[in-house]
C-alpha positions as a Python dict, from the first residue, in 0.01 Angstrom:
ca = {
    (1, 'X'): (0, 0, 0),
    (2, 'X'): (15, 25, -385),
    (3, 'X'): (349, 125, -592),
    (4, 'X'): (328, 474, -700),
    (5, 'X'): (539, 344, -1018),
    (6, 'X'): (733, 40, -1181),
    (7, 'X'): (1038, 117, -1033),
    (8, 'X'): (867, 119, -699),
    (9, 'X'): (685, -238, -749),
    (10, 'X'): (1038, -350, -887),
    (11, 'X'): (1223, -212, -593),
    (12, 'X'): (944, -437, -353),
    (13, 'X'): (981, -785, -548),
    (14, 'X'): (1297, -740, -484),
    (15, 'X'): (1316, -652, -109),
    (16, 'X'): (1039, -970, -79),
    (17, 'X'): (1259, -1195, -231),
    (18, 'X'): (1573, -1085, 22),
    (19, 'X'): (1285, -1147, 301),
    (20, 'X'): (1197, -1514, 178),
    (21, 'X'): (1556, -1625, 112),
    (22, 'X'): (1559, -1619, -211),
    (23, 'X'): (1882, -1403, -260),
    (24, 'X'): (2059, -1186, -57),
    (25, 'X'): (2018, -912, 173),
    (26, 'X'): (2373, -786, 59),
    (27, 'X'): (2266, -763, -306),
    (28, 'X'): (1960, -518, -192),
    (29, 'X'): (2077, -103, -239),
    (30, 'X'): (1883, 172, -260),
    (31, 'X'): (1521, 182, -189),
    (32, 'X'): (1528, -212, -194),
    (33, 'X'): (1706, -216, 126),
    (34, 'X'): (1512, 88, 256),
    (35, 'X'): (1167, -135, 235),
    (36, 'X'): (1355, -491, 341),
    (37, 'X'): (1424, -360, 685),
    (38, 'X'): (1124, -99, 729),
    (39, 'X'): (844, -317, 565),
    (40, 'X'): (677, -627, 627),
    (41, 'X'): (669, -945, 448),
    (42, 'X'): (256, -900, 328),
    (43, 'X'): (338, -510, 304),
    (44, 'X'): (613, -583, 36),
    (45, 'X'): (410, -820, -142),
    (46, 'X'): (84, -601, -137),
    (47, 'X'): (347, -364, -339),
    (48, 'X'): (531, -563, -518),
    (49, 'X'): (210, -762, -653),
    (50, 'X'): (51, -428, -809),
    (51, 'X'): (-72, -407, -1149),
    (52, 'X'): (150, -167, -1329),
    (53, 'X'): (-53, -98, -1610),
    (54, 'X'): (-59, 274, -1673),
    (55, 'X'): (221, 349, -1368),
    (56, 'X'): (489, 566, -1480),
    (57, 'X'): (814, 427, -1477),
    (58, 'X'): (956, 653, -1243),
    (59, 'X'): (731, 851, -1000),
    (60, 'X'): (742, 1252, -1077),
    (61, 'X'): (759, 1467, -740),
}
């Protein structure tokens, strides 16, 4: 799955890193958290590891 927008892929790197150990669950809020316990490990870093050239910073609805 591919981030819709940098916030998105930003959001992902940092749920990934809560999934490898490299900081805490407890620091994750938000969509972060949302993705840590709904998504995979390769699901998160399929998003998080998106080019973000030309993605908006925030996605419009």
């Amino acid at each position: 799955m591919e981030a819709k927008s940098k916030a998105q892929q930003k959001a992902a790197g940092a749920a990934l890193s809560a999934k490898r150990g490299e900081t805490k669950k407890s620091d994750l809020v938000g969509a972060s958290l949302e993705m840590y316990e709904s998504m995979t490990e390769a699901e998160l870093e399929e998003m998080a590891s998106t080019s973000h050239e030309g993605k908006p910073e925030h996605k419009d609805d």
